[in-house]
N, C-alpha and C positions, 0 to 999 in steps of 0.2 A: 539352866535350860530344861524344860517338859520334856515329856515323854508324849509323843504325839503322833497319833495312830490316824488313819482316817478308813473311806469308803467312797466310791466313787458310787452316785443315785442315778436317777432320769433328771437329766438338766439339770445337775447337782452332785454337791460334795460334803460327804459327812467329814464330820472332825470330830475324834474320843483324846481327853487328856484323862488325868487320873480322877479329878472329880465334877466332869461332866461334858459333856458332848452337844456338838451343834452340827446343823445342817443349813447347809444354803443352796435356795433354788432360783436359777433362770424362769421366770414368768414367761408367758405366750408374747406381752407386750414391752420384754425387755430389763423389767424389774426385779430386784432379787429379792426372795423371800427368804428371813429365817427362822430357823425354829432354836429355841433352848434347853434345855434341859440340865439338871443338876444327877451328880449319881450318888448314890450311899455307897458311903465307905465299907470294905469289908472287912468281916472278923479277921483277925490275923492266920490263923491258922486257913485259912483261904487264901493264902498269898503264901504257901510253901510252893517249891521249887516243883514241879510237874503240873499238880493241882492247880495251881494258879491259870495254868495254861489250858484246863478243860476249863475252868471259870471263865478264862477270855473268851473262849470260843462259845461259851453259852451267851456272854454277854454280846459279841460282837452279832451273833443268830440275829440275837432280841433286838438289838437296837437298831439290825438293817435293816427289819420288816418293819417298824416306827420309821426311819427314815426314807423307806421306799416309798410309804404309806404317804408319807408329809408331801416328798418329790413330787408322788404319781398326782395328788390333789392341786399342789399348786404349777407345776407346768403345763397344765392342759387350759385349755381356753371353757370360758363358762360352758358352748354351749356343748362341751363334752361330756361323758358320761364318767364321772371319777369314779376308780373302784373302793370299794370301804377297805379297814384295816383288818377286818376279817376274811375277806377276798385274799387278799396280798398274802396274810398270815396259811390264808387255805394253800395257796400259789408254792408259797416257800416248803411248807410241808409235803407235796406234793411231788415237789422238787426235792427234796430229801431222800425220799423212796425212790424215785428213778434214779441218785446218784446211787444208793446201795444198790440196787439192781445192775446196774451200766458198770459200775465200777468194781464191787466185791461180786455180786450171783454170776452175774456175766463170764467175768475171767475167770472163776473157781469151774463154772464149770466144762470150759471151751480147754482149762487144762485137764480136768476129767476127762473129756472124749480125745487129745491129744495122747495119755496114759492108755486108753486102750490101742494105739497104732503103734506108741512107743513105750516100751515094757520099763525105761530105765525112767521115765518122769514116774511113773506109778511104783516102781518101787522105792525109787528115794526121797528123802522128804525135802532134802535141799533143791534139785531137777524138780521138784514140784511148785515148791513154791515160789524157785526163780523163775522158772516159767511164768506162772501164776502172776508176780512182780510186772514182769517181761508184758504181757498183757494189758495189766490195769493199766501201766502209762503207757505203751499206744494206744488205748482207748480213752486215755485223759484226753495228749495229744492231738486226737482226731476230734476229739468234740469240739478244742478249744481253735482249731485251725477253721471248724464247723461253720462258729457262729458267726469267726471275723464277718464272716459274707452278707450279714445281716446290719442293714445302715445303724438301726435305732443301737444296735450292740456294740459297733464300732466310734459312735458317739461317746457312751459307756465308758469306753477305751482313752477316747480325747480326755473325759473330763478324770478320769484315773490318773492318765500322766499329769494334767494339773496337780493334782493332791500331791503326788511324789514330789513332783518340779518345788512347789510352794512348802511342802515339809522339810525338802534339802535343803531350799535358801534359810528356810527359819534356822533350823541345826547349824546354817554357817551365821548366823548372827546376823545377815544382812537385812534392808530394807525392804518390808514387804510391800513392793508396787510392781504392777508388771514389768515395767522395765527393770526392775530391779531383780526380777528373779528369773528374767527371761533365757541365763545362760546356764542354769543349775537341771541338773539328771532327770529323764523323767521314770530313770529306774531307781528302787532303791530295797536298801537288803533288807527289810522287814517287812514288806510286801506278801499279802495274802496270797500270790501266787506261790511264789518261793516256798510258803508252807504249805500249800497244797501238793506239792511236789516232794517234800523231805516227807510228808506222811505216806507216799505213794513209794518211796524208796526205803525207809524204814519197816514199813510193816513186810516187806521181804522176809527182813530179817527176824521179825517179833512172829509173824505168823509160822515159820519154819517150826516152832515149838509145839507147834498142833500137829499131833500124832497123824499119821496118814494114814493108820488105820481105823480113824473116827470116819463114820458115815459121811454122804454129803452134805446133810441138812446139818449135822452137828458141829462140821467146819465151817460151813456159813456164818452160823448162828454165832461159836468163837470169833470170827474173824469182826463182827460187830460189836460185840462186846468188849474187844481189844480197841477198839477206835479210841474211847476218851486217855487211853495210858498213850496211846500214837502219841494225837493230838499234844498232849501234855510235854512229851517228850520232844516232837517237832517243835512248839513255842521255846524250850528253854533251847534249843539250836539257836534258832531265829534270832535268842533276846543275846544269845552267847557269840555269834559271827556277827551282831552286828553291830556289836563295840569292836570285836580282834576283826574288821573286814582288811585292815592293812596289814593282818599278817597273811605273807604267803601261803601256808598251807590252808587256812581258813579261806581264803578266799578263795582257792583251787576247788575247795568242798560247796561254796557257795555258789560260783559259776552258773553252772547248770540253771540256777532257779531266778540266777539275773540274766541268762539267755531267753529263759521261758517270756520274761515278764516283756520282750520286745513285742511278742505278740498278742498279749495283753495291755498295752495300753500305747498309745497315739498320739503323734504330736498337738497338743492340745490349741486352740486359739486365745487371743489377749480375752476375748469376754469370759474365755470356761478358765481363765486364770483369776479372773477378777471375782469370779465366783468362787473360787478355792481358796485365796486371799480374803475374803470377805468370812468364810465360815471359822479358816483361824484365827482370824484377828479375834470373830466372837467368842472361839473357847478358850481365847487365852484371857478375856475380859471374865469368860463366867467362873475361870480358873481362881483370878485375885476375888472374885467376890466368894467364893468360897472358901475362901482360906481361914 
């Protein structure tokens, strides 16, 4: 059995195994599009325990903005205006800086002006950073409750619980057809949310280490520089709960990020299934041809 990761696109669904990923996209007039690709194997010492996990997260960057790019070109109708993959690539990065803003400058500093009302977050550095903590995910929270409201986002949502839905029936070994997969989770523990949320609940604990008598700009600035060890650290959670997800206590710890993900993603329909069925069937075809 693969390891098999995916990404929900615009009218579409990526699929990453280990040596190579596919996307498939719903067309204007029904047709599914896909795209292939192969990946280079990496050096070994790339594939150590944390580090691995700032590698997935560079790779998983790189390969949305190629499959958003693939999505955005083939769902739209000729006489649209498709954006290039330099657009998308601007888009994402774009997005990038307003998460550090919204999520690290944001709360660091709304716990600063709290510190001057209450004397005990400004002296201690645990009251600071739990705050701090306290913070960044209600303002996850709020963005993510934000967009539900948003149709094209909410689609987004259908074709994500596909991905889940059609990677749990694969993991049980069953027959990939709609009907075949139609009664399998559309939650599941390695889900990008889930890690969005251990990196927003661990760095609590990682950023407490930053002295609270460094200025503000130079807590910032640490707290950025800490993200790829987060990251690293939340993947080897994720890759670690979700083999032990039948033990009690690991599941108890996992919870929360399998709450989160009802809000991220939506009961999907048989055609946004047939499109997430269709993308793994390909990466598991470009899998054996790669071997």
């Amino acid at each position: 059995m693969k390891n098999i990761g995916g990404q929900a696109v615009i009218e579409g669904v990526m699929m990453r195994a280990s040596k190579a990923w596919t996307v498939a996209v719903r067309g204007p007039q029904g047709n599914i599009f896909v795209k292939r690709e192969g990946l280079i194997e990496l050096p070994k010492p790339l594939k150590s325990p944390v580090l691995r996990g700032v590698v997935a997260l560079v790779q998983a960057i790189t390969l949305g903005i190629k499959a958003l790019s693939f999505s955005a070109e083939k769902s739209m109708g000729e006489e649209e205006k498709k954006p290039s993959s330099f657009s998308i690539g601007l888009i994402v990065l774009v997005s990038f800086a307003l998460a550090l803003i919204l999520f690290f400058l944001l709360p660091l500093y709304l716990t600063k002006l709290l510190g001057i009302v209450y004397p005990v977050i400004r002296e201690s550095s645990m009251a600071f950073n739990f705050i701090d903590g306290i913070l960044r995910i209600t303002l996850f929270l709020i963005y993510v409750v934000s967009i539900t409201a948003l149709k094209d986002i909410r689609r987004v949502f259908q074709y994500h619980g596909a991905e889940h839905r059609v990677i749990n029936a694969y993991e049980s070994g069953v027959e990939l057809t709609p009907e075949g997969v139609k009664n399998y989770s559309i939650i599941h523990p390695r889900c990008g949310t889930s890690f969005l949320l251990i990196v927003m609940v661990l760095s609590i604990f990682l950023f407490s280490f930053i002295p609270k008598e460094w200025p503000f700009l130079e807590k910032f600035l640490s707290r950025v520089v800490l993200i790829p060890l987060i990251a690293g650290l939340s993947y080897e959670f994720i890759r670690f709960s979700s083999k032990k997800i039948d033990n009690p206590l690991i599941m108890a710890m996992a919870k929360p990020g399998l709450w989160l993900q009802r809000l991220t993603t939506r009961q999907p329909s048989t055609d946004q299934v047939e499109v997430a069925i269709q993308a793994m069937k390909e990466v598991l075809k470009m899998e054996e041809v790669n071997k």
